[in-house]
C-alpha positions in Angstrom: -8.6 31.6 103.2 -10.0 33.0 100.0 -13.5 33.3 101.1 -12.2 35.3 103.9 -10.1 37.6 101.7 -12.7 37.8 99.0 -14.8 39.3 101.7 -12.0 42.0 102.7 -11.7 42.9 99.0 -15.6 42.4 98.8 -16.0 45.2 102.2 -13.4 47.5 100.5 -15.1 47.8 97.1 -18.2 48.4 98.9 -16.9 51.0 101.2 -15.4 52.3 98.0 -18.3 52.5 95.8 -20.6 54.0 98.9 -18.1 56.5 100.4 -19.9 59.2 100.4 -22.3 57.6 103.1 -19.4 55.7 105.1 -17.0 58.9 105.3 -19.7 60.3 107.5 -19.8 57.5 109.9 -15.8 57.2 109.9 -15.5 60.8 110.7 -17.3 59.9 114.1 -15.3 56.6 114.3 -11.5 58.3 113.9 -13.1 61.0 116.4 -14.0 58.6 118.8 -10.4 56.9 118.4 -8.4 59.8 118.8 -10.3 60.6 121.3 -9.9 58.0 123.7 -6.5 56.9 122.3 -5.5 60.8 123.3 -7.3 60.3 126.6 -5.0 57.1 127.3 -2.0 58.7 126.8 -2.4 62.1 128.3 -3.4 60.0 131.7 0.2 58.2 131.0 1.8 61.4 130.9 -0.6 63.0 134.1 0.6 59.8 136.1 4.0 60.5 135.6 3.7 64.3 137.0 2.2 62.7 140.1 4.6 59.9 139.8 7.4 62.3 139.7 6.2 65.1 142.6 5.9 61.9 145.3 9.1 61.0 144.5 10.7 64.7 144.6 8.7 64.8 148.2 9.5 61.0 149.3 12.3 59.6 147.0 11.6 57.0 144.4 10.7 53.3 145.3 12.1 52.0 147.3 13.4 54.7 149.8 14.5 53.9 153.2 15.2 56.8 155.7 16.9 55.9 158.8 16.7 58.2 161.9 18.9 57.7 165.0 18.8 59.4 168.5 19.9 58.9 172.0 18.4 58.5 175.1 19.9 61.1 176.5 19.1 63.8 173.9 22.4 64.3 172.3 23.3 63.5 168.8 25.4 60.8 168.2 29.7 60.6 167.7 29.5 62.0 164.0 32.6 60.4 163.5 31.7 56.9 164.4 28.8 57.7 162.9 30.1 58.1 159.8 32.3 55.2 159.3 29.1 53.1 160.9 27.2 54.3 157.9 30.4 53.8 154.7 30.6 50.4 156.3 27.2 49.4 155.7 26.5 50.9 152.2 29.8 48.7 151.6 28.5 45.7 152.9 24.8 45.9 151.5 26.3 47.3 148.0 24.2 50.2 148.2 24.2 52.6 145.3 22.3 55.7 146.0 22.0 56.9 149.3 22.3 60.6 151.2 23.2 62.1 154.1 20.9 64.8 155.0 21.8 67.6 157.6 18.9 70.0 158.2 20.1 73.6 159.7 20.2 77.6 159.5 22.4 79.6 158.6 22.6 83.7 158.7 23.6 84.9 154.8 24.1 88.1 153.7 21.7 90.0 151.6 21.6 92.9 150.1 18.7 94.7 151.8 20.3 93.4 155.5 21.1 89.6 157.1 18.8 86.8 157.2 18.3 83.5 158.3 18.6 80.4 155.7 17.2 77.3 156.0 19.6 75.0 154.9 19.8 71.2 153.6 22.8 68.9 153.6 22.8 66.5 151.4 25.3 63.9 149.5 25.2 64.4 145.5 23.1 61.1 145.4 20.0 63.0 147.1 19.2 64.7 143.5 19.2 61.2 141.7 16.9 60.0 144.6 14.4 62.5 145.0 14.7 63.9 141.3 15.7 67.3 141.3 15.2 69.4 139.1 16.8 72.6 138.3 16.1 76.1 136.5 19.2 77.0 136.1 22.8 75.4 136.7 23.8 71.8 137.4 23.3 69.4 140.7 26.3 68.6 143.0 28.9 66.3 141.7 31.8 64.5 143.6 34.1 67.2 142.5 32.6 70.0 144.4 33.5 68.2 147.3 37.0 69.6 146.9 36.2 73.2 146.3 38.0 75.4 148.8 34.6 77.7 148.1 31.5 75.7 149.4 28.7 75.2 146.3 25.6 75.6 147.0 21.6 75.7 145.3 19.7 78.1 146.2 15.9 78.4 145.4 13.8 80.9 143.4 13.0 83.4 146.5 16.7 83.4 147.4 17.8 84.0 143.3 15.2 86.5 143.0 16.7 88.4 146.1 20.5 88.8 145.3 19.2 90.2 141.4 19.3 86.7 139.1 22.8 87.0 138.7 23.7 85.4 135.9 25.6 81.6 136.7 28.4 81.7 134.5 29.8 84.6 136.2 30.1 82.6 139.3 28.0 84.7 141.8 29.2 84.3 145.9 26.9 84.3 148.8 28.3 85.1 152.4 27.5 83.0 155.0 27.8 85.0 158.3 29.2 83.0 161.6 32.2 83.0 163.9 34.2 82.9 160.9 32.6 84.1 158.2 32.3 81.8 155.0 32.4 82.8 151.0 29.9 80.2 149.4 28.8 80.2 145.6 25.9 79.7 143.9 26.2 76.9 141.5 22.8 75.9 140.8 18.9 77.5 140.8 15.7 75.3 142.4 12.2 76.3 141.9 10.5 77.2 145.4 7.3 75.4 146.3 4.3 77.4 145.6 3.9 77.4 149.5 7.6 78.3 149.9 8.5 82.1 150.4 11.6 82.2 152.5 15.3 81.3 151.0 16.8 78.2 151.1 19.5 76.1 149.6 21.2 73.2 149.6 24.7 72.3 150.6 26.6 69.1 150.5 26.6 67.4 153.7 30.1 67.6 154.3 30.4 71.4 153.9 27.4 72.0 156.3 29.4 70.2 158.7 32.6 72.1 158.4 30.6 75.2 159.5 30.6 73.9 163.0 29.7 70.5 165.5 27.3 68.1 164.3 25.3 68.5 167.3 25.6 72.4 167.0 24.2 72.2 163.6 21.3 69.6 164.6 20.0 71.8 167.7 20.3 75.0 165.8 18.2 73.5 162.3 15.9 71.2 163.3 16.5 70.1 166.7 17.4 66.7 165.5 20.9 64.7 164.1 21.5 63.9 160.7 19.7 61.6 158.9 20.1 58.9 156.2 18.5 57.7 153.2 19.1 55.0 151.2 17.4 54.0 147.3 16.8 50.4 147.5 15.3 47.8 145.3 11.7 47.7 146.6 11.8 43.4 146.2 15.0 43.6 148.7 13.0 46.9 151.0 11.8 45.4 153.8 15.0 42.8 154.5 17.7 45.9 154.0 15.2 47.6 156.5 15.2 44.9 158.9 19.4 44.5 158.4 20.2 47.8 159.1 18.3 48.1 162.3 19.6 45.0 163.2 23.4 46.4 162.6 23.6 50.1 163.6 21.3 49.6 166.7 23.8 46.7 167.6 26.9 48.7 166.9 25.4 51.9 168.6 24.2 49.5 171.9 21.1 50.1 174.0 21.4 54.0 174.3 20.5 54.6 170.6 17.3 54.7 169.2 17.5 53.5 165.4 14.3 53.6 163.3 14.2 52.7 159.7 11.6 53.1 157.3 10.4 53.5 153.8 8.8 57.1 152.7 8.5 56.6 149.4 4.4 56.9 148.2 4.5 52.7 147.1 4.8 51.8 150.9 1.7 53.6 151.6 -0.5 53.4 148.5 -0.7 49.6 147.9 0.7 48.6 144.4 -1.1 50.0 142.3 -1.5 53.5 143.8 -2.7 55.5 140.3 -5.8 53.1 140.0 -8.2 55.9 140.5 -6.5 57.7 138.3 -6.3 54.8 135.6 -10.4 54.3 137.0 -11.6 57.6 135.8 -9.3 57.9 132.3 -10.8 54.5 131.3 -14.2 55.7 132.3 -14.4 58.8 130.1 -12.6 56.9 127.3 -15.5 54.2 127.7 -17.9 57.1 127.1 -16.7 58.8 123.9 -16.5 55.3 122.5 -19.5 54.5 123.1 -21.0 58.1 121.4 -18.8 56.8 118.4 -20.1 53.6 118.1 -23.8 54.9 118.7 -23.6 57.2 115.5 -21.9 54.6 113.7 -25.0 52.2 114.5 -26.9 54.7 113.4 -25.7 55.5 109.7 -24.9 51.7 109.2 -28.6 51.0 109.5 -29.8 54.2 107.2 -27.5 52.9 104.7 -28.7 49.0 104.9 -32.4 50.4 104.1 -31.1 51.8 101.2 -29.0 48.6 100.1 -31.8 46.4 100.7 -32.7 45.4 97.1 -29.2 44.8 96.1 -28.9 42.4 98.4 -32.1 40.6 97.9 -30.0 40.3 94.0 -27.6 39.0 96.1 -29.4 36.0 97.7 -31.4 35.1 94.5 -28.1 34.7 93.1 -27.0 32.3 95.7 -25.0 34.3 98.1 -25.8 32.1 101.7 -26.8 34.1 104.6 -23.3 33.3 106.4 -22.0 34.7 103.6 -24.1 38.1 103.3 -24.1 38.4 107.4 -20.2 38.5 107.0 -20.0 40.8 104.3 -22.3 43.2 105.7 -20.3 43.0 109.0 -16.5 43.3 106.8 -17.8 46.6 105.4 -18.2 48.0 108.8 -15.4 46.6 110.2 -12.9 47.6 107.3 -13.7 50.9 107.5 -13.7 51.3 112.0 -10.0 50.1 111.0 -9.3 52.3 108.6 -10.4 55.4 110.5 -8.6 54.1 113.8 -5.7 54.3 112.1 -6.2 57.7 111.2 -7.4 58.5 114.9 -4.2 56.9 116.4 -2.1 59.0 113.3 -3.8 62.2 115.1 -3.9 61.1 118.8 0.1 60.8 118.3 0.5 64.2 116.9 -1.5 65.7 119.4 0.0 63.8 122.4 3.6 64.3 121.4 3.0 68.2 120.7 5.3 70.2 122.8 3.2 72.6 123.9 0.5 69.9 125.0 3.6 68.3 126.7 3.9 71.4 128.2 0.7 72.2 129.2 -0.1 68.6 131.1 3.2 68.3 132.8 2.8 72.1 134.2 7.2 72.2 134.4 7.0 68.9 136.7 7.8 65.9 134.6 11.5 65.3 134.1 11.1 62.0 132.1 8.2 62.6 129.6 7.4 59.0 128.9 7.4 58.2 125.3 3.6 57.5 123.5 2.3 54.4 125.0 2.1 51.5 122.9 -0.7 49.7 124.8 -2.8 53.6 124.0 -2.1 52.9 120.6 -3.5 49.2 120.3 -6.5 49.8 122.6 -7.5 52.6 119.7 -7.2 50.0 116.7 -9.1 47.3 119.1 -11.6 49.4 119.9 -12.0 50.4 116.6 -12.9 47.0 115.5 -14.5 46.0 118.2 -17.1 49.4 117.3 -17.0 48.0 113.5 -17.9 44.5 114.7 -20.8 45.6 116.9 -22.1 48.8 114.5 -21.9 46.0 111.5 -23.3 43.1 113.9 -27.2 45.0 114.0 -27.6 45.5 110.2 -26.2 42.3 109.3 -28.6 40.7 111.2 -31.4 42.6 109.8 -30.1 42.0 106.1 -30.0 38.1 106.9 -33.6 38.1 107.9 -35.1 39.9 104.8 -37.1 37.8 102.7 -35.5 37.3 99.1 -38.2 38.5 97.3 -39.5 41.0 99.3 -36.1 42.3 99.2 -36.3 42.3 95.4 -39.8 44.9 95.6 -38.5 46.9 98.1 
């Protein structure tokens, strides 16, 4: 134990009394580090964009959707329907699931009438599919019992009716047989592909404005559908259950199909591995620039230490000895300037307008600076020290004593 920490305090006296020379090669090092440490984490944060858009399009793992139809083309008893689907969320313990109602509806603008698409949905749906709003709040269980219907509408609707401001409780007409007074609780940005209005409704006031089956023939031309978030370990038997159930409570004439969409049924489990492929790759390269100018300047500064350390050996310092020292001073100072690489990798990483700028208004849940980023810069570090130190140790244990001493 003494030897070993008379050669850290042995490294850091060198390092000390030759930093001119060394603070050159540990400006590349803590480069290098910050670099791929930075790298690391920004791909954490990039993954968790993608992470987050699959699951506004699919729902998070696991999702299940099931879709129902009869043989005869009509939609089924939305009564029986109903209790059919509280009664297995009850039995299966199920907390996060959605009814979803796709439909029109004609709305009154300001500049004339138009048709709305519209999307029914239960106040789990924005949990599930994470929604994310400009403006406003998401549906609780207490706008159920508004005598006023709330509804979201997106960015092309907002931007039609004049971004009336939310706290003044702004009201859209929805025209029909009976005309109905909806407001607006709650902004949604539109899809970059998405130039009509739309808005969301919860499923139970989309179905006041008329028949289930009137609604599913109008919107989309098929019944309401379900969705369900599920452990993904307990997926696949919940799947097989509910099949199993509603097609034997519904008999022969139904059609039940359940499924997941989430993006983990489809991409395997580890669907990012490009991704994770292509960080590591680039990070492998600017580490490897780093330790290659590193090398460089540890051997320029060995020629220039080779008498001392013929002194050395005619003193009796062993090669073992002089290999290791050599080797400590490069790998004390790779530490050193990891640290200061990781310092600046978190700073830069955690800046809010890089945060900003890599999640492009899509990530919800910024994941905090990853650990495992953190320790790959130190270990690279050393790892960089040990192999820059490794080449000029070796050459300093072959030099010959006393040619060491005339050089």
């Amino acid at each position: 134990m003494s030897n070993l920490v008379g050669s850290f305090v042995e490294a850091w006296q060198e390092l000390r009394i030759h930093r001119t020379r060394v603070l050159l090669s540990l400006v590349g090092v803590a480069v290098a580090v910050c670099a791929i440490t930075t790298v690391v984490a920004l791909g954490s944060v990039a993954q968790q964009a993608t992470v987050e858009q699959s699951e506004r399009q699919g729902g998070r793992p696991a999702s299940l959707s099931m879709q129902i139809s009869q043989s005869d083309g009509t939609a089924p008893d939305s009564a029986a329907m109903q209790a059919l689907w509280e009664t297995e969320l009850a039995r299966y313990r199920v907390g996060h699931a959605s009814r979803l109602v796709q439909t029109s509806q004609l709305v009154q603008f300001r500049d004339g009438a138009a048709q709305v698409q519209i999307q029914g949905v239960d106040p789990a749906y924005g949990t599930m599919h994470r929604i994310r709003l400009l403006h406003g709040d998401w549906f609780t269980a207490a706008d159920a019992d508004r005598l006023a219907p709330a509804v979201l509408v997106n960015s092309v609707f907002y931007d039609r009716i004049g971004r009336p401001d939310l706290r003044t409780h702004p009201t859209t007409t929805l025209l029909g047989t009976q005309n109905a007074t909806a407001v607006i609780t709650g902004v949604y940005q539109a899809t970059a592909w998405d130039n009509a209005p739309a808005m969301y409704m919860l499923a139970d006031a989309v179905q006041a404005l008329g028949p289930a089956d009137t609604l599913a023939l109008r919107g989309s031309g098929q019944p309401p559908s379900y969705e369900l978030w599920v452990p993904p370990a307990l997926a696949e038997d919940l799947r097989a259950a509910l099949t199993r159930d509603v097609q034997g409570a519904l008999g022969s004439t139904a059609n039940v199909q359940v499924y997941r969409q989430d993006y983990a049924a489809y991409s395997g489990d580890n669907p990012y591995l490009p991704l994770q492929l292509v960080v590591g790759g680039v990070a492998l390269l600017v580490l490897l620039l780093g330790a290659l100018g590193l090398v460089n300047i540890a051997l320029v500064t060995l020629k220039q230490r080779i008498r001392e350390i013929g002194i050395r050996r005619s003193f009796g310092a062993t090669a073992g000895r002089v290999f290791f020292s050599v080797m400590m001073e490069s790998v004390v100072a790779t530490i050193v300037a990891g640290v200061v690489g990781v310092i600046a990798a978190v700073l830069i990483v955690t800046n809010p307008l890089v945060e900003g700028f890599i999640g492009q208004g899509q990530v919800t849940d910024f994941p905090p600076f990853p650990v495992e980023a953190a320790v790959l810069g130190l270990v690279c570090a050393t790892a960089v020290g040990a192999l820059a130190g490794l080449l000029p140790a070796l050459v300093a244990v072959r030099v010959k004593v006393i040619d060491a001493i005339r050089y």
